[in-house]
Every structure is written in C-alpha cells, then in structure tokens.
TORPA-4810 file (N, C-alpha, C, O; in nm, 3 decimals):
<nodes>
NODE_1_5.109_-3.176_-3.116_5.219_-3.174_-3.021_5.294_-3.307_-3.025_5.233_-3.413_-3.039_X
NODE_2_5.421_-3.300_-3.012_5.472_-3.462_-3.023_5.538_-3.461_-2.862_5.620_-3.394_-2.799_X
NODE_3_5.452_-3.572_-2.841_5.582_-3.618_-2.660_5.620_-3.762_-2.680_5.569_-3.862_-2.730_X
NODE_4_5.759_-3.723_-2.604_5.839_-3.807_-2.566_5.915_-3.871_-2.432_6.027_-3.833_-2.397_X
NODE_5_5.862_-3.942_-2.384_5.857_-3.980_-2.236_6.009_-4.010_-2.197_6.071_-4.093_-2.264_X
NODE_6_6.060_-3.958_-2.111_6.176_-3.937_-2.030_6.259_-4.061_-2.013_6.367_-4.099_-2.059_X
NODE_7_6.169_-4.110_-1.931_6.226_-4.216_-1.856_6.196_-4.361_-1.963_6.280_-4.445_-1.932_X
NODE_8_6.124_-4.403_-2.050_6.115_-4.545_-2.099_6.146_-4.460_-2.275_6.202_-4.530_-2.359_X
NODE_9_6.119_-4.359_-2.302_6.124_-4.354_-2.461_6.006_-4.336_-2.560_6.010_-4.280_-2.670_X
NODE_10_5.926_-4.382_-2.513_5.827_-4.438_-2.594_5.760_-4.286_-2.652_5.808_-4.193_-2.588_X
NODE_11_5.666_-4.244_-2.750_5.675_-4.134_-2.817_5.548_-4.176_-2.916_5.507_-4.277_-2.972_X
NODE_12_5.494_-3.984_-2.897_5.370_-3.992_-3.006_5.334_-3.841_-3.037_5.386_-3.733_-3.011_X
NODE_13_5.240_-3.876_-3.093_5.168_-3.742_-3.177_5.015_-3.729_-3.131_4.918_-3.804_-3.130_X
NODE_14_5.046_-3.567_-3.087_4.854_-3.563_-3.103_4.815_-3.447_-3.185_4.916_-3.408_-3.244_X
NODE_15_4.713_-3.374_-3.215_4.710_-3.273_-3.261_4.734_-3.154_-3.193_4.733_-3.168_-3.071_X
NODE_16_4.754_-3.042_-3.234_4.776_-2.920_-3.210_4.670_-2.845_-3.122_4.565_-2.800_-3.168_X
NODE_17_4.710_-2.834_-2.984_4.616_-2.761_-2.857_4.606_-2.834_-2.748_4.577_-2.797_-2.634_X
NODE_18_4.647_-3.011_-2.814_4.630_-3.067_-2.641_4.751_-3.026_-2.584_4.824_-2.959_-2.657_X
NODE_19_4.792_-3.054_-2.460_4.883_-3.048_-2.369_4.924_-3.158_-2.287_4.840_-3.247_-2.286_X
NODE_20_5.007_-3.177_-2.230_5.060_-3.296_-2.140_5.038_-3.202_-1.963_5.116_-3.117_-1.919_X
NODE_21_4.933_-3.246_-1.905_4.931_-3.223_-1.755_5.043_-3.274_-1.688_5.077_-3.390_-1.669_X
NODE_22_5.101_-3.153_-1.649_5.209_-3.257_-1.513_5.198_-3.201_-1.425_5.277_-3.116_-1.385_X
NODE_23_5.133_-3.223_-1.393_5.059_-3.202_-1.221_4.994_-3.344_-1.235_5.037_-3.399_-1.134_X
NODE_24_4.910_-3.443_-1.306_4.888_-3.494_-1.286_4.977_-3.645_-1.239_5.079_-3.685_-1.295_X
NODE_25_4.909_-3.709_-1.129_4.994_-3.845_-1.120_4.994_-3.934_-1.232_5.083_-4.010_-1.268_X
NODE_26_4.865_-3.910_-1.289_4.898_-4.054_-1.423_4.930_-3.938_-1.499_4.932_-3.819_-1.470_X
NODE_27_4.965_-4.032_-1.655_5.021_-3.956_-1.719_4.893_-3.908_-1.831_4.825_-3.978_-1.907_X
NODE_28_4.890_-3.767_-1.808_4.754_-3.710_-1.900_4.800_-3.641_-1.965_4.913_-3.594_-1.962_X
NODE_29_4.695_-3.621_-2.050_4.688_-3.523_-2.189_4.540_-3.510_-2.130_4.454_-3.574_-2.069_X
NODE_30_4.574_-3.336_-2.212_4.460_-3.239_-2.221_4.381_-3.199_-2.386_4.468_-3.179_-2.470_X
NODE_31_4.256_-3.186_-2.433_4.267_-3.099_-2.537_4.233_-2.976_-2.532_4.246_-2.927_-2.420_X
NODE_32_4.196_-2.913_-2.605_4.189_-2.768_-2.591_4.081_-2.708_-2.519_4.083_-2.592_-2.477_X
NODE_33_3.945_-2.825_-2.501_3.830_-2.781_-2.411_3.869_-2.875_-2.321_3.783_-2.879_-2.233_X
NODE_34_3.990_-2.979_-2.291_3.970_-3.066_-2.179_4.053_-2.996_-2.050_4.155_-2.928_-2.060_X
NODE_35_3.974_-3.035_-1.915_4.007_-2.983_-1.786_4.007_-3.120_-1.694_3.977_-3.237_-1.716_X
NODE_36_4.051_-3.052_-1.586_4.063_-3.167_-1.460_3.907_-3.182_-1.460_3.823_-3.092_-1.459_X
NODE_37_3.888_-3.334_-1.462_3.731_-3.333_-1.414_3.620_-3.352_-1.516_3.510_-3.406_-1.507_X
NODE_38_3.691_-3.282_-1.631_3.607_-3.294_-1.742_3.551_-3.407_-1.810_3.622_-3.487_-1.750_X
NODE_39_3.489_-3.473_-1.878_3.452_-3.607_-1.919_3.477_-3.602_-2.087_3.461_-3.702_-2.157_X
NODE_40_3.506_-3.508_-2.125_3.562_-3.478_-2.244_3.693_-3.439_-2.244_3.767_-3.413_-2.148_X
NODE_41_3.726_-3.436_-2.429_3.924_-3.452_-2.444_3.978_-3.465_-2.330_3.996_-3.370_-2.254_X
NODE_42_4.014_-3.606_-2.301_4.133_-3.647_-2.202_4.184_-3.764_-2.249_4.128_-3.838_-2.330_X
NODE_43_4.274_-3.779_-2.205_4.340_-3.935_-2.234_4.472_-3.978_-2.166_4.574_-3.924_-2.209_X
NODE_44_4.486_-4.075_-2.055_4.550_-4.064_-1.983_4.607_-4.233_-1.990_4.534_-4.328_-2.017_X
NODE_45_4.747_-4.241_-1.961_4.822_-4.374_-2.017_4.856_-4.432_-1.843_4.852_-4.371_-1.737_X
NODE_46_4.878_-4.529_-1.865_4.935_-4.643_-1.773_5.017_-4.758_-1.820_4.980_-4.842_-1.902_X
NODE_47_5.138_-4.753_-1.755_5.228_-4.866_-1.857_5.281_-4.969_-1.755_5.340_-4.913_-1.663_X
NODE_48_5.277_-5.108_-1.745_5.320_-5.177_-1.622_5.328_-5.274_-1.711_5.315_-5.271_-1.834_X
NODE_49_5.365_-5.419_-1.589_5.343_-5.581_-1.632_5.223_-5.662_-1.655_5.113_-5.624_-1.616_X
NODE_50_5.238_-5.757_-1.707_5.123_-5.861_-1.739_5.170_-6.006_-1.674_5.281_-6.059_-1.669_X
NODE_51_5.056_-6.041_-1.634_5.089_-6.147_-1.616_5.091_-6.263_-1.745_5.018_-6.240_-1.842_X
NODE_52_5.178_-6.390_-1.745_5.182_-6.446_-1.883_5.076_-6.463_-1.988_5.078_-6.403_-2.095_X
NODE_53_4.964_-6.568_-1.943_4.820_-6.587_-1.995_4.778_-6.465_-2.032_4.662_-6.464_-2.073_X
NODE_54_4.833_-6.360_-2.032_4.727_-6.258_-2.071_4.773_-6.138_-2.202_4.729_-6.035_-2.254_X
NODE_55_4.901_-6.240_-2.212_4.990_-6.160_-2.307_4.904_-6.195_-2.417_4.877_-6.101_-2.491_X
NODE_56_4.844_-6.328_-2.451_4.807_-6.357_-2.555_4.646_-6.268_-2.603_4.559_-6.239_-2.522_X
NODE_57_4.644_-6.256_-2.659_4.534_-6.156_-2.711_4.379_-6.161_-2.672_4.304_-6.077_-2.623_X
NODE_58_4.360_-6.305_-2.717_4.242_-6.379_-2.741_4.162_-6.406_-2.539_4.056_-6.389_-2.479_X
NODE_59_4.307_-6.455_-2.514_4.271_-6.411_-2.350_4.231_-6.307_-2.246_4.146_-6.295_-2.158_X
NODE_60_4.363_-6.218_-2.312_4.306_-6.066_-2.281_4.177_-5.986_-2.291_4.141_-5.897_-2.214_X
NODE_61_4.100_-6.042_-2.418_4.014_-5.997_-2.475_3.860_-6.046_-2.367_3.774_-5.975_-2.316_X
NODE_62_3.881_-6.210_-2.364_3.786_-6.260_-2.276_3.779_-6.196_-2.146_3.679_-6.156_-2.086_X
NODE_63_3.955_-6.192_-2.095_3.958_-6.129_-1.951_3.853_-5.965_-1.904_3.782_-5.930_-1.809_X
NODE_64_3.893_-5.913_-2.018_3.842_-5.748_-2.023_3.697_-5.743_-2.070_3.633_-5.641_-2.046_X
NODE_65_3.637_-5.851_-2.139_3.470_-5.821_-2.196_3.391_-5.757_-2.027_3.410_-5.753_-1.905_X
NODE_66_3.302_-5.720_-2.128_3.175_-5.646_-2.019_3.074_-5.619_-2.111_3.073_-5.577_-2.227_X
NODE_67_2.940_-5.672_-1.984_2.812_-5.629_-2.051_2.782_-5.483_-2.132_2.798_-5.385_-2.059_X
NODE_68_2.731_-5.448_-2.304_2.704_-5.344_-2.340_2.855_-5.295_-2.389_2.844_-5.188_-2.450_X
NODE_69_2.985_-5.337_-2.380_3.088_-5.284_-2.424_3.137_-5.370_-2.548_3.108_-5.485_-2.581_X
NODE_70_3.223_-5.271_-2.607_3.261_-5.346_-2.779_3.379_-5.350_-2.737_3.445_-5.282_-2.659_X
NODE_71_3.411_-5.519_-2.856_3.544_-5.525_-2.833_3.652_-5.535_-2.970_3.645_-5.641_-3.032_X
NODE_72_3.732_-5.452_-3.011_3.758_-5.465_-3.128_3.913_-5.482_-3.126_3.975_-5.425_-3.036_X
NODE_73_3.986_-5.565_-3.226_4.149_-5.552_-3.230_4.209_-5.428_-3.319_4.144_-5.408_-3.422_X
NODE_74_4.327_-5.335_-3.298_4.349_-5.243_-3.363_4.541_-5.304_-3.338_4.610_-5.400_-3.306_X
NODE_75_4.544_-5.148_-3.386_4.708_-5.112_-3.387_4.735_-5.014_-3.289_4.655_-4.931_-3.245_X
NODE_76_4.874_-5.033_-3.251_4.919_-4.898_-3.190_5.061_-4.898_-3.231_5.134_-4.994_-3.205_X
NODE_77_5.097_-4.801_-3.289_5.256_-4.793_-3.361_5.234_-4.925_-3.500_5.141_-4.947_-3.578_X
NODE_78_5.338_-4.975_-3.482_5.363_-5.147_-3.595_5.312_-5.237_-3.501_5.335_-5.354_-3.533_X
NODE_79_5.247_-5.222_-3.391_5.199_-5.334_-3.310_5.072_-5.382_-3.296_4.978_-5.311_-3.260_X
NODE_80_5.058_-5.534_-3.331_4.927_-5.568_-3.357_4.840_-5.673_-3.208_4.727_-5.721_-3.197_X
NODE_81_4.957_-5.670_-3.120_4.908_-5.752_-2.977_4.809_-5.611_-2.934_4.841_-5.544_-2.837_X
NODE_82_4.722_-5.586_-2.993_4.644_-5.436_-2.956_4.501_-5.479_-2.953_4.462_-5.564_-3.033_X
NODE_83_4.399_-5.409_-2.839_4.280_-5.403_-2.863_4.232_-5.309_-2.772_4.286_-5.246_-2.682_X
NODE_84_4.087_-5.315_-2.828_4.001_-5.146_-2.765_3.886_-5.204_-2.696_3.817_-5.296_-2.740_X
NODE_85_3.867_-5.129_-2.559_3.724_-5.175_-2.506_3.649_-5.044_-2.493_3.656_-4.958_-2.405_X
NODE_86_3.571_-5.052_-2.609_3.487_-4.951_-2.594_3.351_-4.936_-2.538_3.247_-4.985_-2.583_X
NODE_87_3.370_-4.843_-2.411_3.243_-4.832_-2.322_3.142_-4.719_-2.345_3.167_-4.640_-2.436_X
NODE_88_3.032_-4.703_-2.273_2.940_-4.601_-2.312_3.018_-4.505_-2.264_2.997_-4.425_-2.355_X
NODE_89_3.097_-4.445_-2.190_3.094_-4.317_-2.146_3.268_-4.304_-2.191_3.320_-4.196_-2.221_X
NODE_90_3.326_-4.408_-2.189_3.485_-4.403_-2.184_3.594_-4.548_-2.320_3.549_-4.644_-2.383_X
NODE_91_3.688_-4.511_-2.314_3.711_-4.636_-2.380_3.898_-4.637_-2.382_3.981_-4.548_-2.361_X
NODE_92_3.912_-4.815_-2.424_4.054_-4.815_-2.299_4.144_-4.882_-2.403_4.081_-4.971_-2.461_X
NODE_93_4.279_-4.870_-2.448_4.330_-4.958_-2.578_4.435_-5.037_-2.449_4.504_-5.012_-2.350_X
NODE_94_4.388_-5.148_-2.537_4.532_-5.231_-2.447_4.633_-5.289_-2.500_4.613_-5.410_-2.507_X
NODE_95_4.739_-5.255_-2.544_4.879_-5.314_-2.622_4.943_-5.374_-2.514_4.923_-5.351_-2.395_X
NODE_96_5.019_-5.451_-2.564_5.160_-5.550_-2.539_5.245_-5.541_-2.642_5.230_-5.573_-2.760_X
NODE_97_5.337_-5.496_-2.584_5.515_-5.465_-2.658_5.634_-5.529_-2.596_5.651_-5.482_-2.484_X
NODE_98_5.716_-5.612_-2.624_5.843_-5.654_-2.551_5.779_-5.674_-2.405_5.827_-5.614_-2.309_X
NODE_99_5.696_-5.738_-2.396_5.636_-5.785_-2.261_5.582_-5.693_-2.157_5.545_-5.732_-2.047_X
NODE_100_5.577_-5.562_-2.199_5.483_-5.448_-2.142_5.394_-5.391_-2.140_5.350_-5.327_-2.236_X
NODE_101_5.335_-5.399_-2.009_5.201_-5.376_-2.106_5.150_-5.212_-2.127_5.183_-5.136_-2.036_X
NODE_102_5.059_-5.144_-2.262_5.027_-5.045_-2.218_4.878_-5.003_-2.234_4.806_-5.044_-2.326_X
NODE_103_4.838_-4.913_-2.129_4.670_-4.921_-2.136_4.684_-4.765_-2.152_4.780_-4.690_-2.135_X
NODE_104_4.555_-4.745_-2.190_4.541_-4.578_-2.265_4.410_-4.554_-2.268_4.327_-4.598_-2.347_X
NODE_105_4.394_-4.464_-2.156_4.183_-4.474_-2.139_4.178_-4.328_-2.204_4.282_-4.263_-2.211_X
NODE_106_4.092_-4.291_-2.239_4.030_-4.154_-2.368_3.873_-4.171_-2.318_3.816_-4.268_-2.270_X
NODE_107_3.821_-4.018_-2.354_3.696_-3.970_-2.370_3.663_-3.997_-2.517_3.733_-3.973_-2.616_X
NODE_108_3.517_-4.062_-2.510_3.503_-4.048_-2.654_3.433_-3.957_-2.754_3.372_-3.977_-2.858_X
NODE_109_3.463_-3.858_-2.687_3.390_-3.740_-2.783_3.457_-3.707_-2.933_3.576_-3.679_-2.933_X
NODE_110_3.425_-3.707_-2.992_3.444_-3.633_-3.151_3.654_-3.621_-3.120_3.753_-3.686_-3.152_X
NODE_111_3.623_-3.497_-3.043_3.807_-3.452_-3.069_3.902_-3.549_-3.026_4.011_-3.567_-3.081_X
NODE_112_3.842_-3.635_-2.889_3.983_-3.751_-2.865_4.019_-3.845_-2.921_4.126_-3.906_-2.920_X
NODE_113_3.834_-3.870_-3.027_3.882_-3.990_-3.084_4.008_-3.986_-3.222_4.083_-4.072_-3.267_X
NODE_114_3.982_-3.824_-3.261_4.072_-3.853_-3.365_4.174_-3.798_-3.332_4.255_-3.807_-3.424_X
NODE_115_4.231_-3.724_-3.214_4.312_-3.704_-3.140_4.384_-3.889_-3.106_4.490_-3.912_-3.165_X
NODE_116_4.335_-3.989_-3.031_4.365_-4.098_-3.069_4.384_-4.151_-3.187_4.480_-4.225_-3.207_X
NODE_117_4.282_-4.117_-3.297_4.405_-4.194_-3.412_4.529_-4.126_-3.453_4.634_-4.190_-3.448_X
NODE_118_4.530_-4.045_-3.479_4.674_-4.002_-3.472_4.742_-4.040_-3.378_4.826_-4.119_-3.422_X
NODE_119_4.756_-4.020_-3.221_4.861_-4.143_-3.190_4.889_-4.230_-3.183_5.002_-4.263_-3.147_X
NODE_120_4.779_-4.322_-3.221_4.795_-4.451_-3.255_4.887_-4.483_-3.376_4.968_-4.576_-3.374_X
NODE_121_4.868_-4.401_-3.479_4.918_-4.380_-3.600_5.127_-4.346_-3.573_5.223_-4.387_-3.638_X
NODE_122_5.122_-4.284_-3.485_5.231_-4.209_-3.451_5.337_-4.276_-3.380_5.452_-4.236_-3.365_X
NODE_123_5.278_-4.394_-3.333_5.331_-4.450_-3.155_5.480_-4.476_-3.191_5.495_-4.523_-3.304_X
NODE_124_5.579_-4.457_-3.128_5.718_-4.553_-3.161_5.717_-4.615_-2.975_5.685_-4.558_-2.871_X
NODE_125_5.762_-4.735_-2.999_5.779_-4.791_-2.861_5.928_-4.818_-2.831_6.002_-4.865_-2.918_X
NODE_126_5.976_-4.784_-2.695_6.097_-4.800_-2.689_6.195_-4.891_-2.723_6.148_-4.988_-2.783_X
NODE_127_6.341_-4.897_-2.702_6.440_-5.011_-2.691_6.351_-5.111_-2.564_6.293_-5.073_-2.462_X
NODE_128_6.370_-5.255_-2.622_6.307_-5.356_-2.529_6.410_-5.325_-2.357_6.362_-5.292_-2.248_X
NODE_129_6.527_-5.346_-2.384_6.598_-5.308_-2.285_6.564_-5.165_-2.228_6.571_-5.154_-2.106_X
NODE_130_6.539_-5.090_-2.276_6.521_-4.947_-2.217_6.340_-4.988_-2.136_6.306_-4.896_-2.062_X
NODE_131_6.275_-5.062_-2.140_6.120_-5.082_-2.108_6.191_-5.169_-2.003_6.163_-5.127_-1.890_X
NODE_132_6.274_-5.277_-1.999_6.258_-5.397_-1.871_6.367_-5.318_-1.792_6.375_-5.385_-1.689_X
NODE_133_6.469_-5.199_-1.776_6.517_-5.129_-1.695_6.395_-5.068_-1.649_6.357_-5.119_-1.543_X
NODE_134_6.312_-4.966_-1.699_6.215_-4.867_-1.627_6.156_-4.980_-1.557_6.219_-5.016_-1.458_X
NODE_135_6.043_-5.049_-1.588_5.972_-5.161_-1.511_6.069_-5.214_-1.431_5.995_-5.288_-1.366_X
NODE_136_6.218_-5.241_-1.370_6.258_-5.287_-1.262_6.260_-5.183_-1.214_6.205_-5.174_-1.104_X
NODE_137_6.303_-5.098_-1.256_6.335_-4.947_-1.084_6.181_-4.901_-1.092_6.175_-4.804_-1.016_X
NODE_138_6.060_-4.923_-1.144_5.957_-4.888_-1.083_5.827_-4.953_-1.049_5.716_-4.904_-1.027_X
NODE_139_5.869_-5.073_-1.051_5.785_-5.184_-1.049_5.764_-5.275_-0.904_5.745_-5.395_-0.886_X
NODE_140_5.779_-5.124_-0.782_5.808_-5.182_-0.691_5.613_-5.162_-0.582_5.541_-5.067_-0.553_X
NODE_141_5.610_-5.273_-0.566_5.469_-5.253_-0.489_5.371_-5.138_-0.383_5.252_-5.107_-0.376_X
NODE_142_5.466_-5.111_-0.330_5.481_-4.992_-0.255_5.425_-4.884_-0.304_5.330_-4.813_-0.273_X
NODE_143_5.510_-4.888_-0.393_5.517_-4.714_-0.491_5.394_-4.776_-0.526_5.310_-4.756_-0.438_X
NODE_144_5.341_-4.863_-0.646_5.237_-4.922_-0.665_5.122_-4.875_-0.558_5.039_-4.795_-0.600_X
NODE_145_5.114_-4.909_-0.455_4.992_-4.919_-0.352_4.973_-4.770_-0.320_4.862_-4.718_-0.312_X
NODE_146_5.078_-4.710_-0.303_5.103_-4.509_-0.297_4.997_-4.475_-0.370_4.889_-4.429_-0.334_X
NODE_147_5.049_-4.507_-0.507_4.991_-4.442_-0.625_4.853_-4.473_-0.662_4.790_-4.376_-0.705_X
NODE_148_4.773_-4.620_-0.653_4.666_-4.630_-0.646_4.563_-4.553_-0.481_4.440_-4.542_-0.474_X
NODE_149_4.634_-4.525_-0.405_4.587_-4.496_-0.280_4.595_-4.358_-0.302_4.493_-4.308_-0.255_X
NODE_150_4.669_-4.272_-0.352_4.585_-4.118_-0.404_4.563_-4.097_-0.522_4.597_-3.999_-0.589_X
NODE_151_4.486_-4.215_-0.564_4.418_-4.166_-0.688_4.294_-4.288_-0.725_4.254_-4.332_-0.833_X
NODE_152_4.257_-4.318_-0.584_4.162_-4.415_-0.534_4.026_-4.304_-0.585_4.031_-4.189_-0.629_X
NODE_153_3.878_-4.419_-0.551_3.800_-4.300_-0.564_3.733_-4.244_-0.438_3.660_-4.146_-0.427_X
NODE_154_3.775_-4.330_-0.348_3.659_-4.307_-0.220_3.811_-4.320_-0.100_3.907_-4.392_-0.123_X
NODE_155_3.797_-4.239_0.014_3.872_-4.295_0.136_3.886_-4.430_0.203_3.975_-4.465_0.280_X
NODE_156_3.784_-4.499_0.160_3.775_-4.644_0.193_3.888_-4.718_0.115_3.991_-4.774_0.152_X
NODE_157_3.812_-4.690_-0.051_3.890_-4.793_-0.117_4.054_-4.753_-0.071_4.127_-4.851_-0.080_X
NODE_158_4.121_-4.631_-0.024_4.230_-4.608_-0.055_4.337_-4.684_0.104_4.453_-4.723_0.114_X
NODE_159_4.215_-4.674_0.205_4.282_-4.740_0.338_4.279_-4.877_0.298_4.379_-4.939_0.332_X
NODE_160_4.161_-4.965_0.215_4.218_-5.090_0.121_4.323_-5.117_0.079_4.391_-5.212_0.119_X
NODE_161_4.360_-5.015_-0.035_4.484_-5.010_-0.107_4.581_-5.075_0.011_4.627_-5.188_0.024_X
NODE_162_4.589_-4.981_0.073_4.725_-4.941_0.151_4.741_-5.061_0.300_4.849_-5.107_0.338_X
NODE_163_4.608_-5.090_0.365_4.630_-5.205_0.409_4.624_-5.384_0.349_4.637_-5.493_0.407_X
NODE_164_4.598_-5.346_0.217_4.596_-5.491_0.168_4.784_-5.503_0.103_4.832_-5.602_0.048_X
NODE_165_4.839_-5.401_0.126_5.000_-5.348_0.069_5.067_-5.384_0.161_5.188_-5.387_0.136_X
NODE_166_5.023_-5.425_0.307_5.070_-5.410_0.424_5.147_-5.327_0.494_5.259_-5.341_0.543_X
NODE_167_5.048_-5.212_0.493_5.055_-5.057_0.515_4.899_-5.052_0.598_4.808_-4.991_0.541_X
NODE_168_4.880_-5.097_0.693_4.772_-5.105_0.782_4.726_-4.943_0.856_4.816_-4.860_0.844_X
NODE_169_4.661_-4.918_0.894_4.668_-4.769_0.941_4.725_-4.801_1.111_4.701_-4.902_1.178_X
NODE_170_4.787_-4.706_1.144_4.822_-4.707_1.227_4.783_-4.614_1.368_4.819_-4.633_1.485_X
NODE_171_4.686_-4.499_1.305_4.604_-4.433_1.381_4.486_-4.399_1.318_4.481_-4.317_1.227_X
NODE_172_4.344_-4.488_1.383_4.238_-4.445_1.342_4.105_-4.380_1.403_4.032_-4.438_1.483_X
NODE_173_4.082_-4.233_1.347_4.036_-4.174_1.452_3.865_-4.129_1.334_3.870_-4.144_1.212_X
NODE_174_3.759_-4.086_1.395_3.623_-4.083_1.298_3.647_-3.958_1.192_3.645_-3.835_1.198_X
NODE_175_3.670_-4.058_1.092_3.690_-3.916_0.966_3.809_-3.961_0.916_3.806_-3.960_0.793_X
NODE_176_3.937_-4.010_0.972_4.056_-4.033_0.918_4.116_-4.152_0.971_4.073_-4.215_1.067_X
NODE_177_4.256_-4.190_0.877_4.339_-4.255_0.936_4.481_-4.252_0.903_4.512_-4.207_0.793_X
NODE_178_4.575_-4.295_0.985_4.696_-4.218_0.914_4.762_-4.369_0.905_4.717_-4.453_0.982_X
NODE_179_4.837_-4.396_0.840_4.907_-4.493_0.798_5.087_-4.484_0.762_5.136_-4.377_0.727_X
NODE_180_5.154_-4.580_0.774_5.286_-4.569_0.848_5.299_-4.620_0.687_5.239_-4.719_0.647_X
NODE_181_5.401_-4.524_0.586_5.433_-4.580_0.478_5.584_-4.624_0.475_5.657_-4.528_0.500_X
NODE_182_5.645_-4.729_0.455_5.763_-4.791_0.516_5.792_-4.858_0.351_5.710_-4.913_0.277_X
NODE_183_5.907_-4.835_0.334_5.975_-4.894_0.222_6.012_-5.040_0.254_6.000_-5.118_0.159_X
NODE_184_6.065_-5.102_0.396_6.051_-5.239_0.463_5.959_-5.299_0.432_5.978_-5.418_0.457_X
NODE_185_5.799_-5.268_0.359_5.707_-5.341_0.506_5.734_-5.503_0.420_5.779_-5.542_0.312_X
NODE_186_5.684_-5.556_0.530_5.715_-5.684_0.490_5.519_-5.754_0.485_5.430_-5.731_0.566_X
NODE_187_5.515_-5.844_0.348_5.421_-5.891_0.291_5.412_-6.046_0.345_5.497_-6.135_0.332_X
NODE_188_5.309_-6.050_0.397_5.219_-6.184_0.424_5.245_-6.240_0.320_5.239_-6.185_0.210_X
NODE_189_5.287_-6.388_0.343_5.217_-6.508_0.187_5.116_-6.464_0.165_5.106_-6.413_0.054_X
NODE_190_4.978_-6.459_0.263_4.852_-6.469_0.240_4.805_-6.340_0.113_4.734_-6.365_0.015_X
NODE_191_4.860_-6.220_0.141_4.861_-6.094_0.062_4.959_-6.153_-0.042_4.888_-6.179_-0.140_X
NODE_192_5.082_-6.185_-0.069_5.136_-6.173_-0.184_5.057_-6.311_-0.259_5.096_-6.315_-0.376_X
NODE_193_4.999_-6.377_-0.242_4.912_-6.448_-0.321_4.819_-6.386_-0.385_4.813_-6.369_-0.507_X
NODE_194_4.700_-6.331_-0.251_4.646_-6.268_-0.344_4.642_-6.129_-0.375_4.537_-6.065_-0.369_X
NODE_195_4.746_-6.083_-0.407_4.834_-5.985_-0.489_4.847_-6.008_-0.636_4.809_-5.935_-0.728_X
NODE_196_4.943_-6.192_-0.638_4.963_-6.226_-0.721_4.831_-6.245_-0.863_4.840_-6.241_-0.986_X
NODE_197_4.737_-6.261_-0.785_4.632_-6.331_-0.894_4.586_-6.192_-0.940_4.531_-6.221_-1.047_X
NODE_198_4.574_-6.053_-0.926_4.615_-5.979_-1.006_4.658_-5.931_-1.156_4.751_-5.850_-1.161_X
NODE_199_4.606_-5.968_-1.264_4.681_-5.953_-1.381_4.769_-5.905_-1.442_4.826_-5.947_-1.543_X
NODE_200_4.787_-5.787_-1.364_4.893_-5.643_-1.444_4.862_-5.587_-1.304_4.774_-5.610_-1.221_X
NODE_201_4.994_-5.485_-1.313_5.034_-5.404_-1.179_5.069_-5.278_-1.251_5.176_-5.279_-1.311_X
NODE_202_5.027_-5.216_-1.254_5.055_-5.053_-1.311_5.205_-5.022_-1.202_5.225_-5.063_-1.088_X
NODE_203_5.274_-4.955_-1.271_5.407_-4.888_-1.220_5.396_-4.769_-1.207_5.419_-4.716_-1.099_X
NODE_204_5.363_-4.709_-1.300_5.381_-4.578_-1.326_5.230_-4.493_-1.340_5.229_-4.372_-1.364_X
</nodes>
C-alpha cells in the first residue's frame, strides 16, 4: 500500500494487506493479522520537535539507551540522522529531517519487521517548509496535553497530563474528574520550565 500524509507530505510503502487505521489518534498501520490491542503487525508514527542537543545523534542515542535494549544506527528514506531502539517486546526508529523529529514504534514479529524495511526503504520526507508550517499550526501545547491525556495509560497519568498543562480538574468526585479544557489557559513559569526540559513534544 503506498500512503501519503495530507497535511506535512511525507510518504511510504508497506506491503500489500496492511491498512492505515483512522480511527486511530496516532497515526497507525495495521497488517493483515494486526488489530486494536494486538502486540503483533502494528506500527504507529509520531512526528514533533526536538530539542537542540538532541538533534545530534550520538546524544540522542545516550539519551534513549536502556537496560537489555539494542542500539543500532540505520536509514530512513536518504536520511542518515536515524537510529533504532530495539526492545524485547517492541522497537522504536528515531530520525531527524529539516529539524523534525520522527519516531516510529513497530511490533517485532516476522511481518512488521519486513513490513518496516520496506518503508524505510521507501520514505520520501517532505518540503522543509511544508514540515515547519505543519509543526507551527500544530505544535500547540494544549492540543499536545489533549492528545497525550486520551491516549494516557491509566486515569491518573491522564489527570497528570492535563493538570501539569494547566488544565487542573475542576470537579472531583470518587471515580472521576472533569476538567475545564480552555484554549487561554495560561502556564506557570514553574510548569513551562519544567515542560521545557522535556526533549521532544509530539504534535501530532
């Protein structure tokens, strides 16, 4: 199947049977045995900013190590700011293009992996200008804190999300809480600091 993303450009190849979920909030692919939930064929992208120090490779690489995980440099498209952290159960490529960053987590069973090389093989990345337009109209914190807050893993972490966003709940009763989502809200120094130390902010 070849997709081509709407809004930034960017474009690839997988083999024949996966699908593109849109129902989902991130952006997924299916393969032909993969389902919501499944731990097999999936592979789902995230494209946002970096912070500077981390553009460089060698940093990135230190930043992302973990006990029992491999760390190897690859390609994605003609781009060589690329590397893979491969974990026991999952594994995550991380490129930098025209100062964007993109992460790409996959199952590693038999079909995704070579379902991943082919798009790796395939990748074209957009006009640089067409990537720093999308990242301004969606690179806004808010939407950010939304989007990690329903697709959090626990109710806790997600009233986190949303009050460390300064989106505090505003009615909390045993079992729930409802929270006032405001395109205004206005951010503490104390939060946009540590906001800032943050590495990358997913947009989309």
């Amino acid at each position: 199947m070849h997709y081509k993303d709407e809004n930034l450009g960017f474009s690839f190849e997988l083999p024949e049977g996966w699908h593109h979920d849109k129902h989902n909030l991130m952006l997924t692919f299916f393969g032909p045995n993969g389902t919501m939930g499944s731990p097999s064929e999936v592979i789902q992208m995230q494209i946002g900013t970096v912070l500077p120090q981390y553009i460089n490779l060698n940093n990135r690489e230190k930043f992302l190590a973990e006990p029992g995980a491999e760390i190897f440099h690859s390609k994605l498209g003609n781009e060589t700011n690329v590397m893979v952290l491969k974990k026991l159960g999952n594994s995550e490529i991380s490129a930098i293009h025209d100062g964007v960053h993109y992460v790409i987590g996959y199952s590693n069973d038999k079909a995704t992996q070579m379902a991943i090389e082919q798009l790796q093989e395939s990748f074209k990345f957009p006009l640089s200008e067409n990537a720093i337009a999308a990242i301004q109209r969606w690179n806004d914190p808010h939407k950010q804190a939304i989007l990690r807050a329903l697709t959090a893993g626990s109710p806790e972490e997600a009233r986190h999300v949303l009050s460390e966003a300064g989106m505090p709940p505003t009615i909390e009763r045993p079992g729930y809480t409802m929270h006032s989502i405001s395109e205004n809200v206005v951010t503490t120094k104390r939060r946009k600091s540590k906001l800032g130390k943050r590495w990358w902010q997913f947009w989309k």
